[in-house]
MMTF fields as JSON, N, C-alpha, C and O atoms, coordinates in Angstrom:
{
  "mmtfVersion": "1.0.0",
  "mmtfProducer": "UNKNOWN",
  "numBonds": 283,
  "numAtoms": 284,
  "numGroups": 71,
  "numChains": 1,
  "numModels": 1,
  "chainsPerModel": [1],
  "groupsPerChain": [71],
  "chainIdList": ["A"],
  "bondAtomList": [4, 2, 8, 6, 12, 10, 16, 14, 20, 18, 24, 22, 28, 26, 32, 30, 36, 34, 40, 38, 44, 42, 48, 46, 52, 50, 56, 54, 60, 58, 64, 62, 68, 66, 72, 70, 76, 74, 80, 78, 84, 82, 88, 86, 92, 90, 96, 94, 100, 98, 104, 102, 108, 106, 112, 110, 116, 114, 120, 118, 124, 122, 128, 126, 132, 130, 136, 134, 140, 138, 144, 142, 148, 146, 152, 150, 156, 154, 160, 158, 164, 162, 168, 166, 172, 170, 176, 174, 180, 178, 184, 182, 188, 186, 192, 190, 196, 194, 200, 198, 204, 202, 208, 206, 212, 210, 216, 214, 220, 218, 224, 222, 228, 226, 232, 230, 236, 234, 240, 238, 244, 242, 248, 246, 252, 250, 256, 254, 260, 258, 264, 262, 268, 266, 272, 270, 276, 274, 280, 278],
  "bondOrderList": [1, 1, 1, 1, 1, 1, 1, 1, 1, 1, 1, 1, 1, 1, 1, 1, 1, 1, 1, 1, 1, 1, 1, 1, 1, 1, 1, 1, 1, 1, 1, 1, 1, 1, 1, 1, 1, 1, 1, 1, 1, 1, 1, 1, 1, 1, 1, 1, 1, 1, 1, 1, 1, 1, 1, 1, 1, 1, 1, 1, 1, 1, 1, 1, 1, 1, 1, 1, 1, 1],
  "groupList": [{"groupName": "UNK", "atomNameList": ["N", "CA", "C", "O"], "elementList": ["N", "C", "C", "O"], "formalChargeList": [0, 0, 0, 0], "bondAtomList": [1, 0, 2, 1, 3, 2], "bondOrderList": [1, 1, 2], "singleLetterCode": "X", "chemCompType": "L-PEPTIDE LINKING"}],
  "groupTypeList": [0, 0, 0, 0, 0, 0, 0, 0, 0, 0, 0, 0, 0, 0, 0, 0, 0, 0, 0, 0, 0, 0, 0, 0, 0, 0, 0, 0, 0, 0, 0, 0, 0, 0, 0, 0, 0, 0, 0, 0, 0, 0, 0, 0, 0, 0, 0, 0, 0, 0, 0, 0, 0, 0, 0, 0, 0, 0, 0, 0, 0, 0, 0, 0, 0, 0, 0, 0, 0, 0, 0],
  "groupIdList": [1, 2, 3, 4, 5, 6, 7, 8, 9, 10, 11, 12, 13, 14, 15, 16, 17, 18, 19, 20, 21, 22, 23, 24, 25, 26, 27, 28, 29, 30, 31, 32, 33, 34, 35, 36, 37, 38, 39, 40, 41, 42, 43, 44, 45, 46, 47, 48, 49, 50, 51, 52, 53, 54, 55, 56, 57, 58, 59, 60, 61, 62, 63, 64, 65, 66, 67, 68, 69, 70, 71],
  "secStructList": [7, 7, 4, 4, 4, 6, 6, 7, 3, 3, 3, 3, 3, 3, 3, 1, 1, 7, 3, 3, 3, 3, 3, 3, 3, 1, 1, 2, 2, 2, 2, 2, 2, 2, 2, 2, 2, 2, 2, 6, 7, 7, 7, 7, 2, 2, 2, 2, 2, 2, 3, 3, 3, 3, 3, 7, 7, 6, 6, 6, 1, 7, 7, 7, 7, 1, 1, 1, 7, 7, 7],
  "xCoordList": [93.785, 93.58, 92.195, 91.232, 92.059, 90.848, 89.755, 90.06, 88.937, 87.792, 87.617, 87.14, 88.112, 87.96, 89.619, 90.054, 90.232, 91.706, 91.677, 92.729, 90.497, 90.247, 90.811, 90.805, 91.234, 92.085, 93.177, 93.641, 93.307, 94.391, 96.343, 96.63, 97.049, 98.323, 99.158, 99.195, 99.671, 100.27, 102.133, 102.927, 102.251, 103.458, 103.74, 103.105, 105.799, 106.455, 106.861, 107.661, 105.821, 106.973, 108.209, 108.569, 108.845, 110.556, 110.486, 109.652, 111.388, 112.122, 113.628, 114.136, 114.058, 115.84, 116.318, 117.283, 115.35, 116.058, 115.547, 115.787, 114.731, 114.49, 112.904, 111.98, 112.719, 110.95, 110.286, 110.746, 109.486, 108.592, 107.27, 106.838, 106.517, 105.77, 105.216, 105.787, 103.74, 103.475, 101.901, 101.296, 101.772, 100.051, 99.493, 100.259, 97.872, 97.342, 96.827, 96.312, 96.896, 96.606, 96.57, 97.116, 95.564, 95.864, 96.423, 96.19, 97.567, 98.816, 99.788, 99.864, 100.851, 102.011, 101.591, 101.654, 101.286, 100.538, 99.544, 99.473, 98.608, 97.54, 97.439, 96.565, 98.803, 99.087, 99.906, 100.22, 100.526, 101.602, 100.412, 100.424, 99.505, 98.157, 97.548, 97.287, 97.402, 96.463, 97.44, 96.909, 98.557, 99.907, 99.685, 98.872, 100.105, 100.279, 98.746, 98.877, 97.479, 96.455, 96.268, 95.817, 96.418, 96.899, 97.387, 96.983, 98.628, 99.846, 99.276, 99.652, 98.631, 98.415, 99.42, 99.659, 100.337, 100.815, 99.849, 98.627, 101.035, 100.108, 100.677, 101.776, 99.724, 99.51, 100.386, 100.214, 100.776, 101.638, 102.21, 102.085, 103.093, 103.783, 104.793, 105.283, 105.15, 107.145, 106.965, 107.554, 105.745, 106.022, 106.102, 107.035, 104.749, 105.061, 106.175, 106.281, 107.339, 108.89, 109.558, 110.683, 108.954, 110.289, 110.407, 111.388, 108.84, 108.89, 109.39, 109.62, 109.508, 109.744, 108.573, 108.504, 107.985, 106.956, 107.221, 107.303, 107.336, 107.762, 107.097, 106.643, 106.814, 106.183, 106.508, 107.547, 105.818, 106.328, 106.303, 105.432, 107.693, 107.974, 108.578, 109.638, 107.294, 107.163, 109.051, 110.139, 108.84, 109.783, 110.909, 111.879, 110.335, 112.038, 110.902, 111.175, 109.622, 108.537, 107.59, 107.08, 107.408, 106.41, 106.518, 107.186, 105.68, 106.059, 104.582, 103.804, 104.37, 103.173, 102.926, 103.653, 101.754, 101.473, 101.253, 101.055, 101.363, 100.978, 99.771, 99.29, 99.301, 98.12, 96.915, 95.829, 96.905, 95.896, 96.018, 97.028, 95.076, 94.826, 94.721, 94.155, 95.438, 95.435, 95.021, 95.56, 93.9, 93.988, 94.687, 94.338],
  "yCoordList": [101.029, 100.821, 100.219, 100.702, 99.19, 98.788, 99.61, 100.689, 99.371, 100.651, 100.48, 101.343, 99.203, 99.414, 99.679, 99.58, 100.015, 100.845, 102.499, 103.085, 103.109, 104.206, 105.106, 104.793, 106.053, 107.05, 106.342, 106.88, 105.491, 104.676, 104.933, 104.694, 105.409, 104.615, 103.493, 102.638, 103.41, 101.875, 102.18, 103.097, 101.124, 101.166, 99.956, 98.959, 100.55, 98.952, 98.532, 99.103, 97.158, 96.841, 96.227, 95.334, 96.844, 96.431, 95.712, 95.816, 95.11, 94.414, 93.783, 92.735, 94.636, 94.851, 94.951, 94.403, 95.936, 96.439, 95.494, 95.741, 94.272, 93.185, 93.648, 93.78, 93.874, 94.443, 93.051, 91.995, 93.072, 92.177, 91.798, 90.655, 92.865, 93.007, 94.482, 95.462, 94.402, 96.367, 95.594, 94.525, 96.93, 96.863, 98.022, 98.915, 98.577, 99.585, 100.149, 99.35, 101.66, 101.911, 103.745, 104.579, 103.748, 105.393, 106.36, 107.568, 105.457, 105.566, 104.992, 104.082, 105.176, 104.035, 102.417, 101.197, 103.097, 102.383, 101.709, 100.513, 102.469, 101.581, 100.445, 99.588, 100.456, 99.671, 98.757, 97.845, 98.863, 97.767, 96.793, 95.606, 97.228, 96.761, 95.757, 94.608, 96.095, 95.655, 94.245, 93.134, 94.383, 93.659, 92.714, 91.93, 92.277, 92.192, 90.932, 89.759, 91.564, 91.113, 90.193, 89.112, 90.24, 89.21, 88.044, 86.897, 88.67, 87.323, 86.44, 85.288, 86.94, 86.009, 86.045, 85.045, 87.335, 87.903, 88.524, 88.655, 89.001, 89.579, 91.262, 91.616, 92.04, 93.166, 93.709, 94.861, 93.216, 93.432, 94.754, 95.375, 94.903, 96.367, 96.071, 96.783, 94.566, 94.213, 94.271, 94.976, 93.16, 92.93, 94.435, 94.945, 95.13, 96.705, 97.16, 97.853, 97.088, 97.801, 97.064, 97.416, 95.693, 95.014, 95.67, 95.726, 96.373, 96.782, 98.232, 98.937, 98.557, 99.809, 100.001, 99.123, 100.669, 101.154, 102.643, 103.632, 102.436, 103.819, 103.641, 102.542, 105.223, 104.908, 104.001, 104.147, 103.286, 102.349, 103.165, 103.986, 102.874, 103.083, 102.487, 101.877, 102.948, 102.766, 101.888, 102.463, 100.961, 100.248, 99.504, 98.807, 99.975, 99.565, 98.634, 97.445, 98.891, 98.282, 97.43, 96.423, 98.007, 97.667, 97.597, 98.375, 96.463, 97.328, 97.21, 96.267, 98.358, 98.541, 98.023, 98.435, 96.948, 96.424, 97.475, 98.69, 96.576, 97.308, 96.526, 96.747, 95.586, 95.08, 95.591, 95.288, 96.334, 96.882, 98.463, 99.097, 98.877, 100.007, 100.941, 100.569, 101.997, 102.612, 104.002, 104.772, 104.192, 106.34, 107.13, 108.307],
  "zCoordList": [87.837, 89.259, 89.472, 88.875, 90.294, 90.759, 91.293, 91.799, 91.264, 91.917, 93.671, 94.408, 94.073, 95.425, 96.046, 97.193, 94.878, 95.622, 95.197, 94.944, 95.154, 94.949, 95.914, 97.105, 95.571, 96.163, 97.351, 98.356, 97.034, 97.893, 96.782, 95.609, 97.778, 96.953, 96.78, 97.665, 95.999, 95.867, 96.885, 96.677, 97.822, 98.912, 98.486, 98.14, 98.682, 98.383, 100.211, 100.952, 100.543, 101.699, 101.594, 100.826, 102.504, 102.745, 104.144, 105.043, 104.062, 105.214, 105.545, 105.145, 106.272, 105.848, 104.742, 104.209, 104.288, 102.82, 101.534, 100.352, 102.082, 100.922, 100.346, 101.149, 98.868, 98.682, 99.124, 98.69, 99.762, 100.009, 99.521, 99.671, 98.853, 97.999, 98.065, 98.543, 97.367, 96.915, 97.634, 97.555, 98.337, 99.02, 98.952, 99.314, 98.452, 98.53, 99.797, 100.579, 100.192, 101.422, 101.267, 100.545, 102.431, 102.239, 102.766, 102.721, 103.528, 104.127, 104.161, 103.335, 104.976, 104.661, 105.977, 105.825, 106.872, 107.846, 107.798, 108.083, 107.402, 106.342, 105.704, 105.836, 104.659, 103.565, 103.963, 103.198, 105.566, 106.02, 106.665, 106.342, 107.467, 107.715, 106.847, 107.203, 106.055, 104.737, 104.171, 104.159, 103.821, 103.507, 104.398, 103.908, 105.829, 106.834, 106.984, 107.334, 106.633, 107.046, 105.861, 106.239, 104.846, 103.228, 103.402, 103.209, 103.927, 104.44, 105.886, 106.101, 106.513, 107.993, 108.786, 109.463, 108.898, 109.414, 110.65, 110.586, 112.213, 112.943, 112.873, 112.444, 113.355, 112.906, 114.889, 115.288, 115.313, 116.744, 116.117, 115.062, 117.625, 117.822, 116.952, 116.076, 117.387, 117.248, 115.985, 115.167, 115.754, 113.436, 112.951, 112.33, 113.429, 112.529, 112.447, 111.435, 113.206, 113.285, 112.593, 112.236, 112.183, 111.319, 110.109, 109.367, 109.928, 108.049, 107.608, 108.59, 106.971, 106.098, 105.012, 104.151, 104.979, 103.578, 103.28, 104.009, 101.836, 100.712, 99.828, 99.508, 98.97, 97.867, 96.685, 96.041, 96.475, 94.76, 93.912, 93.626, 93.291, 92.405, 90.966, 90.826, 89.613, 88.971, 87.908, 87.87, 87.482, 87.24, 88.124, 87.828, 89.386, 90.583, 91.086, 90.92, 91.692, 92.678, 92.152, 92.644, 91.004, 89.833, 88.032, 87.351, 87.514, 86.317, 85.563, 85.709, 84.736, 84.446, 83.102, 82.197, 82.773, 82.203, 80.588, 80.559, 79.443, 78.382, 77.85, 76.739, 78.712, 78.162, 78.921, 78.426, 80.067, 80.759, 80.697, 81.0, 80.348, 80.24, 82.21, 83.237, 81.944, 83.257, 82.911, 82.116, 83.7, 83.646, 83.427, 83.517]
}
């Protein structure tokens, strides 16, 4: 993990069910925020309701490298 995603978790966004990508946050709200502010996306009432954010999960969301070392 990066040091400025410290105590943050890793969220997969969804959108009608499609993963859209994984953003760190220290919430689920947070991390749709953060996502959201990446893309040049606007951070509105309406966009926030289009998404879904859940925890990532390891092999479905992500897959973890064997060339980088993790904690």
């Amino acid at each position: 993990m990066i040091m400025k995603n410290k105590g943050k978790e890793l969220f997969a966004i969804l959108k009608k069910d499609v993963h859209m990508g994984n953003s760190y946050g220290f919430n689920q709200l947070d991390s749709l925020k953060t996502y959201l502010e990446k893309s040049n996306f606007p951070n509105d009432t309406d966009t926030l309701n289009e998404y879904t954010v859940v925890k990532a999960i390891q092999d479905v969301h992500f897959f973890k490298s064997e060339f980088i070392k993790m904690p």
